[in-house]
Structures are given as C-alpha cells and as structure tokens.
C-alpha positions in Angstrom: -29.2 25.7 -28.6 -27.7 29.0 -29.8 -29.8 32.1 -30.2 -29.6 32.5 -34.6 -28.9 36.3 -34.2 -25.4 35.3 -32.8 -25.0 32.8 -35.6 -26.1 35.1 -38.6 -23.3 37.6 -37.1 -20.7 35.0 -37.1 -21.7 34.2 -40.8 -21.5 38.0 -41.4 -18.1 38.4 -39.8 -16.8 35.5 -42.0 -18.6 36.7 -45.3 -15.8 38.4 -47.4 -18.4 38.1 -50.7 -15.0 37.4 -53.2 -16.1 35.4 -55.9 -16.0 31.8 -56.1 -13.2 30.3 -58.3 -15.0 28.1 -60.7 -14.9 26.6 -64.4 -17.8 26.6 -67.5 -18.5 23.2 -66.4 -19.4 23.8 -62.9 -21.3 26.1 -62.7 -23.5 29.0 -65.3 -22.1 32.7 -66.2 -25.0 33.8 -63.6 -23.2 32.0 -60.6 -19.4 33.0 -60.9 -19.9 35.3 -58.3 -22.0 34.6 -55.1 -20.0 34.8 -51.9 -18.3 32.3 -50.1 -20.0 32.5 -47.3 -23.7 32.3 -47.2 -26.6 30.3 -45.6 -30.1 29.3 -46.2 -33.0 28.7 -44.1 -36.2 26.2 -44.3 -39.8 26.4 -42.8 -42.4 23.8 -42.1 -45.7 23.5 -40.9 -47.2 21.1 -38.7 -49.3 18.0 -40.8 -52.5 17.3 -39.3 -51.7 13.7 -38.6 -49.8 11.3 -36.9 -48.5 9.7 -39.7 -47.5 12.8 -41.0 -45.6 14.0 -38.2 -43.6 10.9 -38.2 -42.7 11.6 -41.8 -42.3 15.5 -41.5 -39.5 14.6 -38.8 -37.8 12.2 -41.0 -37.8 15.0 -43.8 -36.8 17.0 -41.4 -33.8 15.0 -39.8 -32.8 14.3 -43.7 -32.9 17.6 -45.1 -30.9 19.3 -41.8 -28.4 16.5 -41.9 -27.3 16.6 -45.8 -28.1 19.8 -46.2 -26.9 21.8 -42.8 -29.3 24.9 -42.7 -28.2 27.7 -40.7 -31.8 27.1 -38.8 -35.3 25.8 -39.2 -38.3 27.5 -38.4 -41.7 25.9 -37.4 -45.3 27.6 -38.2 -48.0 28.1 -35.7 -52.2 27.6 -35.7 -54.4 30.2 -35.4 -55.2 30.8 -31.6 -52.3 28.3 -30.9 -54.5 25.4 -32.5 -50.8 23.5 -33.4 -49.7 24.4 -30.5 -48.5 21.2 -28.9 -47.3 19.8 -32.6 -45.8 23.0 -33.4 -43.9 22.9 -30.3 -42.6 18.9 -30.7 -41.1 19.7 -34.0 -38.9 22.3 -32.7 -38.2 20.6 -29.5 -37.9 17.4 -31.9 -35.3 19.4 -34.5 -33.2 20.7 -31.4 -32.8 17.8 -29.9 -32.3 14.9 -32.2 -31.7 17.0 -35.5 -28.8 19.2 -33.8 -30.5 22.1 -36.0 -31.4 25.4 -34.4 -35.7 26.1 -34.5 -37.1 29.3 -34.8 -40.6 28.8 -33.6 -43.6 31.2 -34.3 -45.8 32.4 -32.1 -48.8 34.3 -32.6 -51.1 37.1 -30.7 -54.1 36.2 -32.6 -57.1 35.3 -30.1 -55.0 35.1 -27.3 -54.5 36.5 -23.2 -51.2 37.6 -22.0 -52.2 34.2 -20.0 -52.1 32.3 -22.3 -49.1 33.7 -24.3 -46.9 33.4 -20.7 -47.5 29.8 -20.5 -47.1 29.2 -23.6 -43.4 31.0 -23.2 -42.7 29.1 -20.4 -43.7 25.6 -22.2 -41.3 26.6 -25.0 -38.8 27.9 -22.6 -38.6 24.3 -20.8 -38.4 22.5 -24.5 -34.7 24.4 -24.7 -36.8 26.6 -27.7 -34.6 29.9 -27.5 -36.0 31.4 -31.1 -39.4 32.8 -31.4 -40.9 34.8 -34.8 -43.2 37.0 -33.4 -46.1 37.4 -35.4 -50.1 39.2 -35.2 -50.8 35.9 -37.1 -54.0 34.9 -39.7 -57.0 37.2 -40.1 -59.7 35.4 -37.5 -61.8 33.6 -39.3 -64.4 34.8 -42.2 -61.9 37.6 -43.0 -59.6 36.5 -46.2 -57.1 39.3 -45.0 -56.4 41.8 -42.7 -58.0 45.6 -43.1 -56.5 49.0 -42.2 -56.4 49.1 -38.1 -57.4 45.8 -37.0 -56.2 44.3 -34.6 -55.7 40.7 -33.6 -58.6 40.1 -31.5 -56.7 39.0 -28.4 -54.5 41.2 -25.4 -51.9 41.9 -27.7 -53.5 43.8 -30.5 -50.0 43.5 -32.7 -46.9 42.0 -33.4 -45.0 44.6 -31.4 -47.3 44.0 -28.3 -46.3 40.4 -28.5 -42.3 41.3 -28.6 -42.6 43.8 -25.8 -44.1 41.3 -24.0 -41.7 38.7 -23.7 -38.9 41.0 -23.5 -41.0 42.2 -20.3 -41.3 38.3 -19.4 -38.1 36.9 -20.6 -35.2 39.3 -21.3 -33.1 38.4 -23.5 -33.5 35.3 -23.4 -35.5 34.4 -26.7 -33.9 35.4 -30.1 -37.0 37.5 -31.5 -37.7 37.8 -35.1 -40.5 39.8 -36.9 -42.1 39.8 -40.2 -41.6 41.9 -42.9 -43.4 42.8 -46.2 -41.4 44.1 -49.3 -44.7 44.5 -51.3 -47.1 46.0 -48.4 -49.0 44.9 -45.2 -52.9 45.1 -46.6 -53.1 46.4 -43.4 -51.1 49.5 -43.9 -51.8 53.1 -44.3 -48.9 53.9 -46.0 -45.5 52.9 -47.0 -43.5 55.4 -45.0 -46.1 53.9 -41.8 -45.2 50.6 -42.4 -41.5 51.2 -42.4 -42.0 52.9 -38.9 -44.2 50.1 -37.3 -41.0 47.8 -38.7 -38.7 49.8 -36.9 -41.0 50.0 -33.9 -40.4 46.1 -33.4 -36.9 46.4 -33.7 -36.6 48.9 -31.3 -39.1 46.8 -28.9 -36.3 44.0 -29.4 -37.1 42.3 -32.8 -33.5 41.3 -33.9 -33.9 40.3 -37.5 -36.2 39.8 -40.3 -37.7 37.3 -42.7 -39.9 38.8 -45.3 -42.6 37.9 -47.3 -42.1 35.6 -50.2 -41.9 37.4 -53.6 -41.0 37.0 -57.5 -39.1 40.1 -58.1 -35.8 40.4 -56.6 -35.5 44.4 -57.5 -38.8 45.1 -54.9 -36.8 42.9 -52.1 -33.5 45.1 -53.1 -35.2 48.7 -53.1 -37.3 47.2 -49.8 -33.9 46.5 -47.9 -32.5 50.1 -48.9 -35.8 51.8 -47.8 -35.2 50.0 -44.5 -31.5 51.1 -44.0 -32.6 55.0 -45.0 -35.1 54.7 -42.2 -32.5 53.3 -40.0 -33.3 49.4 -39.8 -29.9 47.8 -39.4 -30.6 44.6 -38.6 -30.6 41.6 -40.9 -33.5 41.2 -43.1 -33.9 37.7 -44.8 -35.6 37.5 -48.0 -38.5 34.7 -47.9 -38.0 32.5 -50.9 -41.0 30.2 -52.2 -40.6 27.6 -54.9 -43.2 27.4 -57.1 -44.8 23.5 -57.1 -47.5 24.0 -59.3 -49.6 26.6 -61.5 -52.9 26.5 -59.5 -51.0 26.8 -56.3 -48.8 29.6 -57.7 -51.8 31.8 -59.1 -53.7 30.7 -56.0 -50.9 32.0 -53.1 -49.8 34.9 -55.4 -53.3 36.9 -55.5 -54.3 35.7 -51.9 -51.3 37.4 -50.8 -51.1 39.9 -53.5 -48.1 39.9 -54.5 -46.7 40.9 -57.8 -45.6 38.4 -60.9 -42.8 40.0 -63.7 -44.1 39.2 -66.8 -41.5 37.0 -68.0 -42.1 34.2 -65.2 -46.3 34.1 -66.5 -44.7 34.2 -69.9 -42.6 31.2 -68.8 -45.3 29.0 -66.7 -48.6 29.5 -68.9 -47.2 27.3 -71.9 -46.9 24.6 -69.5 -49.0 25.2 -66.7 -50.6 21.7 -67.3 -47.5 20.1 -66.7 -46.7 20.0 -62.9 -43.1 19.0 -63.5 -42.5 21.6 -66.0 -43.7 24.0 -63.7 -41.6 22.2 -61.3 -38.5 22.9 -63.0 -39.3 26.6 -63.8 -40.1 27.3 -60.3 -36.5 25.9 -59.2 -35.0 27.9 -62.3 -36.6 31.3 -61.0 -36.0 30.6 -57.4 -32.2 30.3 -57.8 -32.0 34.0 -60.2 -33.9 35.4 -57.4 -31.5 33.9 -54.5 -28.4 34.4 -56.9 -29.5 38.3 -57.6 -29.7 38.8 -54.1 -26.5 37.1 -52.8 -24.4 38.6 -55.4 -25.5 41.9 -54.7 -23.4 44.0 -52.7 -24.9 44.8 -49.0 -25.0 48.2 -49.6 -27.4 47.8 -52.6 -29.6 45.3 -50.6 -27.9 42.2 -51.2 -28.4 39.6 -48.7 -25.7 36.8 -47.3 -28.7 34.4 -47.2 -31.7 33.3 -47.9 -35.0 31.6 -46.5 -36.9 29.3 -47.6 -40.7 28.3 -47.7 -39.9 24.5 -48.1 -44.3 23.6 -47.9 -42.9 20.8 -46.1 -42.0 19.8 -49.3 -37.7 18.0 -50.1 -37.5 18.2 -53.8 -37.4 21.8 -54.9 -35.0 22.8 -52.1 -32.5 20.0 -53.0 -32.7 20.6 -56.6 -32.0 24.6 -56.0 -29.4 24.0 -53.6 -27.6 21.7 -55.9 -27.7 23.9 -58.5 -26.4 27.0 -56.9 -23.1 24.2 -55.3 -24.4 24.7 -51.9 -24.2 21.4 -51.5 -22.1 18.4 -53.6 -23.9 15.8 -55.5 -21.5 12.8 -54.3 -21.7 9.7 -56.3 -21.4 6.3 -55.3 -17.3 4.7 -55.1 -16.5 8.4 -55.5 -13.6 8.4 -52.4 -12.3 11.7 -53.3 -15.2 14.1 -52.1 -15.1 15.2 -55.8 -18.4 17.3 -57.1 -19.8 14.8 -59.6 -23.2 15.1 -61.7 -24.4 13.6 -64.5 -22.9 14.1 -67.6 -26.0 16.4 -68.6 -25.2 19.1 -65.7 -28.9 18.4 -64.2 -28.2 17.6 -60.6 -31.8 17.3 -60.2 -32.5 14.0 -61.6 -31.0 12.1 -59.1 -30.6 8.5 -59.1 -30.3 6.5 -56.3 -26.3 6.4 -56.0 -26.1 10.0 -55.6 -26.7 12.1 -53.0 -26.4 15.6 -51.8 -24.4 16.8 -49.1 -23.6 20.6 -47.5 -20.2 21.5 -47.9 -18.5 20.6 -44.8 -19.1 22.7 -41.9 -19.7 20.0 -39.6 -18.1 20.6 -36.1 -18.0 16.8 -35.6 -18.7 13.9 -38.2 -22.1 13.2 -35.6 -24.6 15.9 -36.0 -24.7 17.4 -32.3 -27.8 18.0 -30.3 -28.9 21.7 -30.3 -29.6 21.8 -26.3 -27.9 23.9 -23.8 -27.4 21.0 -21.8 -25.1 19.0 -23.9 -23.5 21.7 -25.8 -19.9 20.7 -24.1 -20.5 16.8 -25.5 -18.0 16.1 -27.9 -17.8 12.4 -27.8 -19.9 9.7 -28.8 -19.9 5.8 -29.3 -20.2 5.0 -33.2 -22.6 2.2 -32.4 -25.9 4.5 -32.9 -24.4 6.3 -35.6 -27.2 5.5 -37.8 -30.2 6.1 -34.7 -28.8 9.3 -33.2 -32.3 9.7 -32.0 -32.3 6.1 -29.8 -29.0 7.6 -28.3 -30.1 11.1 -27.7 -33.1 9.6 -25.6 -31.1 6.7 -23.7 -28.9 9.5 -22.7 -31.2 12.7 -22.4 -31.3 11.9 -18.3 -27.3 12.4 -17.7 -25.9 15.3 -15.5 -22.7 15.1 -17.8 -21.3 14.2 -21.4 -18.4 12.6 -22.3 -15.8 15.7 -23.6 -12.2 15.4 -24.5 -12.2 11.7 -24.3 -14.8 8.8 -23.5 -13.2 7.6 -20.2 -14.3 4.4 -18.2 -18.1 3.3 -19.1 -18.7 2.5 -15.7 -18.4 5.9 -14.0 -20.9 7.0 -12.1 -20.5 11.0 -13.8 -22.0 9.6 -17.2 -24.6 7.6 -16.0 -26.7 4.8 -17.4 -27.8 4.0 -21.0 -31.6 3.7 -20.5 -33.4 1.5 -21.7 -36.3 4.1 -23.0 -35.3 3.2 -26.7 -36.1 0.0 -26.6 -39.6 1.2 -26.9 -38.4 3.9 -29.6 -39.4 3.1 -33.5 -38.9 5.4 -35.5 -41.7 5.6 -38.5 -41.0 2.9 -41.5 -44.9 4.2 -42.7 -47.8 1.9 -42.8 -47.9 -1.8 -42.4 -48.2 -1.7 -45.9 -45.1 0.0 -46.7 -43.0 -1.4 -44.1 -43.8 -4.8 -46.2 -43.0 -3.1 -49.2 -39.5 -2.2 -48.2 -38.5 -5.5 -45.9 -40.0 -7.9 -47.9 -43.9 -9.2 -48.0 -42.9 -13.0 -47.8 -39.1 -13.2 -47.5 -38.8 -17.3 -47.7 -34.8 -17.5 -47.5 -31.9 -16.0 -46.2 -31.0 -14.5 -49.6 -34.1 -12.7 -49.6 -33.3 -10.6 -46.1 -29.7 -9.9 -47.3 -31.0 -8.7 -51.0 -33.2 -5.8 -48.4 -29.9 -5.1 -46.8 -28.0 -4.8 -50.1 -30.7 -2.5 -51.7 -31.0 -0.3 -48.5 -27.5 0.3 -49.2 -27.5 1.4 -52.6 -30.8 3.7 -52.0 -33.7 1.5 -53.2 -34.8 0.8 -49.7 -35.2 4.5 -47.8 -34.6 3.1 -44.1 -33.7 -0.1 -42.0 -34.6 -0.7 -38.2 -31.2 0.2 -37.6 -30.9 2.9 -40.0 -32.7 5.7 -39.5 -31.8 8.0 -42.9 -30.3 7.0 -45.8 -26.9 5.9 -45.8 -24.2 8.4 -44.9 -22.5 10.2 -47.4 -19.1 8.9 -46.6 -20.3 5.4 -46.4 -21.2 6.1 -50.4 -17.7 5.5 -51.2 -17.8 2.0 -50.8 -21.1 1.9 -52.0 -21.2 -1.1 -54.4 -18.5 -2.9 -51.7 -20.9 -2.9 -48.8 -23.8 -3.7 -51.8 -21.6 -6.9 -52.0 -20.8 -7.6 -48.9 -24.9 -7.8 -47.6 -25.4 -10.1 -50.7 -22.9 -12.5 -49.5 -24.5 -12.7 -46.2 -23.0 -10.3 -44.4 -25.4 -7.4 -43.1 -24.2 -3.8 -42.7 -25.9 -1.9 -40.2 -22.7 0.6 -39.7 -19.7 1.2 -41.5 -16.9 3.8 -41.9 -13.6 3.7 -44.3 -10.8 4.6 -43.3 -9.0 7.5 -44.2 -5.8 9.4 -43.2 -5.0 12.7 -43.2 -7.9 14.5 -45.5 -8.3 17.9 -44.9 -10.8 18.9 -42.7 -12.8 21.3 -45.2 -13.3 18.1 -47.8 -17.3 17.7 -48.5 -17.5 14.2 -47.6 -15.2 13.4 -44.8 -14.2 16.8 -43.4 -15.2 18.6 -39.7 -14.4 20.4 -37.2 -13.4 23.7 -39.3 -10.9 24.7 -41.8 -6.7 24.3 -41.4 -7.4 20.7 -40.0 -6.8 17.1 -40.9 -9.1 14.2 -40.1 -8.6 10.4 -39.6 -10.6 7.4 -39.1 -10.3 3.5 -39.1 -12.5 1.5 -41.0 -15.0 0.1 -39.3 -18.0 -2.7 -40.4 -20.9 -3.8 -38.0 -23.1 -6.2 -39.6 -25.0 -9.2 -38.7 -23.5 -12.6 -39.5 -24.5 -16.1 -39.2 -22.9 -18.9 -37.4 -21.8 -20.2 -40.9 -20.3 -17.4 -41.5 -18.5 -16.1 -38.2 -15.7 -18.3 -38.4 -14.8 -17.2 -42.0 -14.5 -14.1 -40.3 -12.4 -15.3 -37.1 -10.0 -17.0 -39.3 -9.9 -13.9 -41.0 -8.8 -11.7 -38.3 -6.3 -14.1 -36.3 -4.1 -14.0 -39.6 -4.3 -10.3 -39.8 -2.5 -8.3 -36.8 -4.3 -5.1 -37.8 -8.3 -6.4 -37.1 -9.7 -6.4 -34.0 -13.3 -8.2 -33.6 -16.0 -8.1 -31.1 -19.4 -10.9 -31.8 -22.7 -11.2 -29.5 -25.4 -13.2 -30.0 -29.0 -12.5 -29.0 -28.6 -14.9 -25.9 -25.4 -12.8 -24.8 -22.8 -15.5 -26.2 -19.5 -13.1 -26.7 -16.5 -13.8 -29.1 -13.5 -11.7 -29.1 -10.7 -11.9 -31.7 -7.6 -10.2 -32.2 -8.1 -8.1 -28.8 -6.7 -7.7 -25.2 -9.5 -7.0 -22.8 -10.6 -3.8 -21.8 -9.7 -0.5 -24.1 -11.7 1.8 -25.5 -10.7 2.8 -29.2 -10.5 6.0 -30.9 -12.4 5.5 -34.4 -12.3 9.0 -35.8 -10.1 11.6 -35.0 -8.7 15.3 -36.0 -5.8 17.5 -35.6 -6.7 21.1 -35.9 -4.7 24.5 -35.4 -4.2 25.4 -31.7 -6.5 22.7 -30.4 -5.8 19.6 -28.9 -6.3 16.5 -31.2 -10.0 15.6 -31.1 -11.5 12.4 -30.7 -15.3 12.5 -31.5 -16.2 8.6 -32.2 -14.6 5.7 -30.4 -15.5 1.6 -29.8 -16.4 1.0 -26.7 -16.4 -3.1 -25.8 -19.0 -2.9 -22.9 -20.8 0.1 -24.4 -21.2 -2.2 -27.7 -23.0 -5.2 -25.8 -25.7 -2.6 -24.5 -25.9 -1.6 -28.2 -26.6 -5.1 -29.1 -29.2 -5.8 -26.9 -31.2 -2.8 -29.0 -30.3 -4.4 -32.2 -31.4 -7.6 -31.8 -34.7 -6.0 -30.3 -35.0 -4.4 -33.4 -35.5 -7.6 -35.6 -38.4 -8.4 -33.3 -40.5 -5.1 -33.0 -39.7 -3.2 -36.5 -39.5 -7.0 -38.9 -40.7 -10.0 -37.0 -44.3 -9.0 -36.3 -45.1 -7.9 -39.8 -46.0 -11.6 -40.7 -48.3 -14.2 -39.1 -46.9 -16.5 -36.1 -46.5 -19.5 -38.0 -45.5 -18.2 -41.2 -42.3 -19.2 -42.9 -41.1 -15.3 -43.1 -41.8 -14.8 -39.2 -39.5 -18.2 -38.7 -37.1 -17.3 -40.8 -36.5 -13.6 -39.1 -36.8 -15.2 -35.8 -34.1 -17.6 -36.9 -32.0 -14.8 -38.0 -32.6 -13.3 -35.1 -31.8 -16.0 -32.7 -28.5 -17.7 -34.6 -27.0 -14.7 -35.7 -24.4 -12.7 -34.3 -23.6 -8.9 -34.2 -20.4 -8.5 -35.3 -17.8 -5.1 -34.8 -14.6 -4.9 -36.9 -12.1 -2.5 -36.9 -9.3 -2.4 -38.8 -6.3 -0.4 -36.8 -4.5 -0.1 -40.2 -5.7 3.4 -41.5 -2.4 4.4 -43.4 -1.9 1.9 -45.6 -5.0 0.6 -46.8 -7.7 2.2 -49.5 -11.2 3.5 -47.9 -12.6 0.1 -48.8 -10.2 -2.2 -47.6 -11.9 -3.9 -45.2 -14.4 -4.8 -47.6 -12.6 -6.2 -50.0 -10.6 -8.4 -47.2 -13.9 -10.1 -45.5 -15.2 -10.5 -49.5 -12.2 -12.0 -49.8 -12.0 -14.2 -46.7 -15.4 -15.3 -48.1 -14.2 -16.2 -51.0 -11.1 -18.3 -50.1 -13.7 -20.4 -47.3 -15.7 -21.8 -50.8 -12.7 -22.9 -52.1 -11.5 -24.8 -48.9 
C-alpha cells in the first residue's frame, strides 16, 4: 500500500526523457523518441452484477499482472450507490492484485456523516488513495450549471478534500479532477484555474483530467496551470474510442471538442465497430506519444491515464504498440520482442502474449497492504492462485522475509483452511462446460483441456487462475506435450542461470542484477504413470521428487528428509542474494490437500452423479497423484529440460 504521489515522484526522479534506441522495424518515425521512463494508469467502474464483478476482477488481476500499471483507480455511484462494490474492487486490487487503487469518492447527496464513515470503511480496507470529486449532476440535470452545488454538506470538491485532511491528515493520497476544455460549471477560465489551485492548496496532490481528442488543448492547459502556479502532476485522461455512437454520444455529453481529421477518419467507417476500433487505438497512441515526447516545460507529461470502460482490448493493443509492454511468443526463451511478421501486435493469437517490461520487485506480484509490505518470500505451490494464498495467510502477525525458515514456527502461523471454500469465477455452468469438457468420456479427453489451457485455448483451470505465465511460454508447446501424454501441469518454471535482472520475461528485482531459478513441474499423474517418473529420477542425481495422493499416500524420490529449497533466486548490487520462491516439503502436502479439493468443487459437480464424466474425474481424482519435481541442475540444462527428460522417460517406458 503506497500513497501514488510518492510513486509518481520516484518515476519523475528516474525520468531522464533520452530517447529510446530503436530500429525501422521496431517501432514508427513517431515513437523514436518517448522517454524511458514513463507509466500509465487504468480506471474501472463497478458492473451491476455478480457475475460481473467476478469477471471485472479477473480483468482486473490480468491486465495489472501483464501489464504493471503504476495504479488503478475505481469509480464511485451517485450518493455512494456502489459504494460497497466500489470499495471491494479496490480492497480486492490491493490485496490480491499487488496494484495500488485510487478510489473515488464523491460529495454529491451526502453528510459529513456519511462521508466520515465512509473514510473510515476505506481506511480499514488498507485504501490509502482517494480522487476527490463533487461527482454527477443529481438526477434530471444532464450537467452541472454555473454555481451549483452538490446537494449534500460539502457543496464542492474542495469541501470534500478539506475535510478529510481535517479527518485524516495525511494519510490519504488526494487527487482532484481537472478539465482542459472547461467545467460547464465555470464562470471563467482564469476562475476555474483558481478553484484548481484552491484544491491543491486544500491538499489535492495531483491531477487526472478530463478525457480529450486534441493533445495541443491538454499541452496549452498544463502551461496555463504552471503560469498560475499549479506544480503538481497533472495526468492527462486518455479514452479509447470503441465505437462511433459511443464516441459521438460521450463527446457532446461532455462537450468536448473533435479535430477534424479524427471525424474525417471515423465517418467512412463508422458502421464498422472494428474499424473504428482500430482508429480509436491509432489516435489514442498520437495523443499519448505527443504528450510523452514533449518536453515538461511545454506540457509534456511522463504518463498517462487511461479510461479502460472496463474494457482489455484497446489498452493492450495501445500499449503494445507504443513497446510498453513485449508481445512474447511461445518457445521464445530469450525474452526477445517478437510480433507477427506484419508489425500488428494487435492481432494476437493465442501463443502470444503481452507482458510489461520488467519492473517486477519479485517474480510473484506482491500484495499492496501495509501489513505485508516486508514479505518477500513465498512457497511456489500457489503460484498460479495468489489469491487462495493471500487469504489462507491474510490472518498472520508476520511474513516470511530474508528466507522461509522452519514451517512449523509459531511467528508464521497456520495456512487456513478459508480457501478451500474460495473459487474463483470459471463463468456460468455453461461456460465452465465449455472450457472443461461437456462429457469428457476418457482420460485423453481431461489431458487434451490441460494441453489447450496451456497453449491459450482454454482461459483458466481450477488451479490456474490467469492465463499461463509469461515465462512458462517458453516451453509452451513442451508442457502442450507433456499434458497430452498424461502428465498434467498445474505449475511450472524453467530453469535459467544468470539472466539479467532487467530481461522482459524473467527479470526482477531492479536493474544491475542477475536472476536464477531451477526448473520446476507440478502436475498430476496417474498410478501408471508415476513409476515412469520414479525410475526417472533415481537414475538422475540432479531430480528431486515429492508425490501425494488424495488419501495422503506420500512418495519421495531422490531426497533426504527435511530441507526447504530455494527455487528462484537473485544477486543484485549491494543487497544480499534474494530468495523469493522456494519448495517447501510439508508446506507442499497442505497445498495438496487444496488441489485435490479443487477436482471436486470447480470439475466434478458439473456432471450428473452417475454419469461416466463425474466417474471418470472422481477416478482421476482419487488414483492420481500430485507430483513436485525439481531439477537442482540449473547451469547446464536448456529452459526446457526437464520437459524433454520426463517426455523422454515416457517414451523409453513404451518401448520396455
């Protein structure tokens, strides 16, 4: 949890704006020069149902984890009428999305009563970031008029940020709105700028503005503010156009102005949503590049906000295309930018995927909270449901940092059992069917869902709550392989030794660094094929193995009892070497009693009790074992290694 004033300064202290070293290929004449060192922003709104809440925090958890935003920030209903959804998400995004949420919060309607406990609710959510805002004209006005006011005991903005100053100190990170075209409330323009400078001066610490289509008015706007002495930083609000109606519809409402040359560009094809689509990306990114390439002193901007409508597409597709994040293909071990041969990152297939450039401070996205801001280790098992771990921990006093240490200390508590009732949303019946299988018959059948999960035909898993990890696509068609031959991935990692800690794919913890890790496979095998794996290991010095069953039958290969074992590591410029993911033995057998859980409340009950498909997952279930691998031998093996040595092992048991 960290107040996004203090991380836009850090960003600003870091900003040098040189130009980017780049070839004809990589990038357009109109992108040579935007700094190295800028940041972008996203907002959502709260759906209206349940269903869509689960899937607007799966976007969300997505988009913050490929894409790293500096911060999120979360609308709020008229009179507080989202209040309690409005208030999940951020809580939601802090905690399990390890991304900082600026929530707004609005006077409209509303007692200094009300607005305390409200504060106080947030407050005890870990919310430290509040946009303060008048909020929507009450109802039956389309806008507001010269001198209204907001109906409730704050008649303004400014009332609202004085009072939780008064309240709250400084506390809260406050941000304020700003309008480069005009409030339709305002007198004047020389008014306006002195109301904006009022909230500053009442504690307002930055701005986001209004969207807008012409980045000259946000330029002049910003160096209107500085002559009027506004300092702070003042975020330009970019919205993608998604379609023509909704463009003309938003633009007039909130009357702001349209160049010619984008009308000239849209009415040709403003039957054609995609078209529109693609223009609407096109425009966004000259506005964001005019703005980030533009010296400070001129108005220029180190980053940008955007007004994502809750909507993935756009955002991705503009980010790509300005390399503010890599378009990693599948097998591709090298971190390399790759896109397809026609330049058009936005036509993605399901092998690609973009991912931030590294800035990750460990390869686990940490929670945002105050309370486990010193946490730096974490067991790997959960990898793919940091939300399950975040919850079965969320009770502890401490967190591991520096190093695990013993799993039956008192200092790190219990791993509660709390998850266990935790699903995360696979949609409706129907589409949960649709992507496990609506009458798998045979085995084959459950290890062809595996296999597609893996190369992106299948969004999410029980175990897997996103899609699969960016590093994990450079074995790609390997682990594709592997679940086809039986073998079902629910967690893997390749190994890799001494890769600088800036590469896109592998690399945290900051620049000057190098990063390590062991390969590592979980997966789900059968009793036929466990001993093809046991064989495999006692032959092989370098493999550890660790195998549970659902009725808590353990097999251990290749290991002495006890040890913990460091899985990823880094060695960084005046820091001790950092550990961040390790194997745990007895922390892996509480994992596996979540696993197997899994096959029962997220597959098995999808089809009828005596059904073939519900007999053949509870067989799966029952007879398989969870299986942990780790291969100690990270220097002189390939990323994908251990891959190719269980594919292997498989194939030499046909032939015996």
């Amino acid at each position: 949890m960290t107040k996004i004033i203090d991380k836009i300064i850090s960003f600003r202290k870091k900003a040098k704006r040189k130009t980017v070293d780049c070839t004809a290929q990589q990038q357009d004449d109109k992108l040579h020069h935007l700094p190295q060192e800028w940041f972008y922003s996203f907002e959502f709104f709260p759906p209206k149902t349940e269903a869509g809440l689960d899937n607007l925090l799966t976007r969300i958890d997505r988009m913050t984890n490929r894409l790293d935003p500096l911060f999120i920030d979360v609308t709020w209903g008229e009179s507080g009428s989202t209040s309690v959804r409005s208030i999940a998400i951020a809580s939601h995004s802090q905690r399990y999305c390890g991304v900082d949420a600026l929530l707004h919060l609005t006077c409209t309607g509303m007692t200094k009563d009300q607005i305390a406990s409200v504060l106080r609710q947030v407050k005890s959510h870990g919310v430290q970031n509040i946009l303060a805002l008048r909020g929507d004209p009450p109802r039956g006005k389309p806008s507001w008029q010269r001198d209204d006011v907001s109906g409730g005991e704050c008649d303004r903005a400014i009332d609202l940020i004085q009072l939780i100053r008064e309240l709250h100190g400084d506390y809260f990170c406050i941000a304020c709105a700003g309008h480069p075209e005009g409030h339709p409330s305002s007198h004047s323009e020389e008014l306006e700028l002195m109301h904006l400078k009022e909230k500053i001066e009442a504690g307002a610490d930055f701005i986001i503005t209004q969207f807008f289509y012409d980045a000259d008015i946000f330029l002049e706007y910003v160096q209107k503010c500085r002559a009027f002495g506004i300092q702070c930083p003042i975020l330009p609000g970019i919205l993608p156009i998604q379609s023509y109606s909704s463009f003309t519809r938003m633009t007039s409402f909130f009357n702001i102005s349209v160049p010619e040359y984008i009308m000239k560009r849209l009415d040709p094809v403003k039957e054609d949503d995609e078209a529109v689509k693609d223009i609407g990306c096109e425009i966004a990114i000259d506005i964001a590049n005019k703005i980030l390439t533009t010296p400070m002193d001129q108005g220029g901007m180190d980053g940008v906000h955007f007004y994502t409508l809750n909507l993935e597409r756009s955002v991705n597709r503009i980010l790509m295309a300005m390399n503010a994040v890599t378009t990693l293909s599948a097998n591709n071990d090298n971190g390399k930018d790759e896109t397809k041969e026609n330049g058009n990152p936005q036509q993605m297939s399901p092998s690609l995927a973009p991912i931030a450039s590294s800035r990750r401070q460990y390869p686990w996205k940490p929670s945002a909270m105050v309370q486990r801001e010193k946490e730096d280790v974490r067991p790997i098992n959960w990898a793919n449901r940091p939300t399950s771990y975040v919850l079965r921990t969320e009770d502890w006093d401490e967190f591991p940092n520096g190093r695990w240490g013993d799993a039956a200390s008192p200092a790190f508590g219990e791993l509660s059992d709390l998850s266990h009732f935790y699903s995360f949303s696979l949609g409706t019946e129907e589409d949960r069917l649709a992507m496990l299988g609506p009458e798998p018959l045979v085995p084959q059948d459950v290890y062809d869902v595996f296999a597609k999960y893996v190369e992106g035909k299948v969004p999410h898993l029980p175990w897997c709550e996103t899609t699969l990890k960016p590093e994990s696509f450079t074995i790609q068609s390997k682990l594709a392989n592997l679940n086809r031959s039986g073998f079902l991935t629910i967690n893997s990692q390749p190994a890799i030794n001494g890769v600088a800690s800036n590469n896109p794919v592998f690399g945290w913890g900051g620049p000057g660094g190098y990063v390590y890790q062991k390969g590592y496979i979980e997966c789900f095998a059968s009793p036929d094929h466990l001993p093809v794996l046991l064989d495999m290991v006692s032959k092989q010095e370098s493999l550890n193995l660790y195998a549970v069953n659902y009725s808590g039958e353990e097999i251990r290969e290749g290991v002495e009892e006890g040890g913990v074992t460091a899985l990823t590591w880094g060695v960084f410029p005046n820091r001790e070497i950092l550990q961040p993911t390790i194997f745990d033995p007895q922390t892996f057998l509480i994992w596996a009693e979540e696993a197997f859980s899994l096959w029962t409340s997220m597959w098995l009950n999808l089809y009828d009790f005596e059904s073939k498909s519900y007999s053949l997952i509870e067989d799966i279930r029952d007879k398989y074992f969870l299986v942990a691998i780790i291969d100690n031998d990270f220097v002189s093996c390939d990323g994908g290694s251990l891959c190719d040595k269980i594919l292997e092992a498989k194939r030499k048991s046909r032939e015996t």
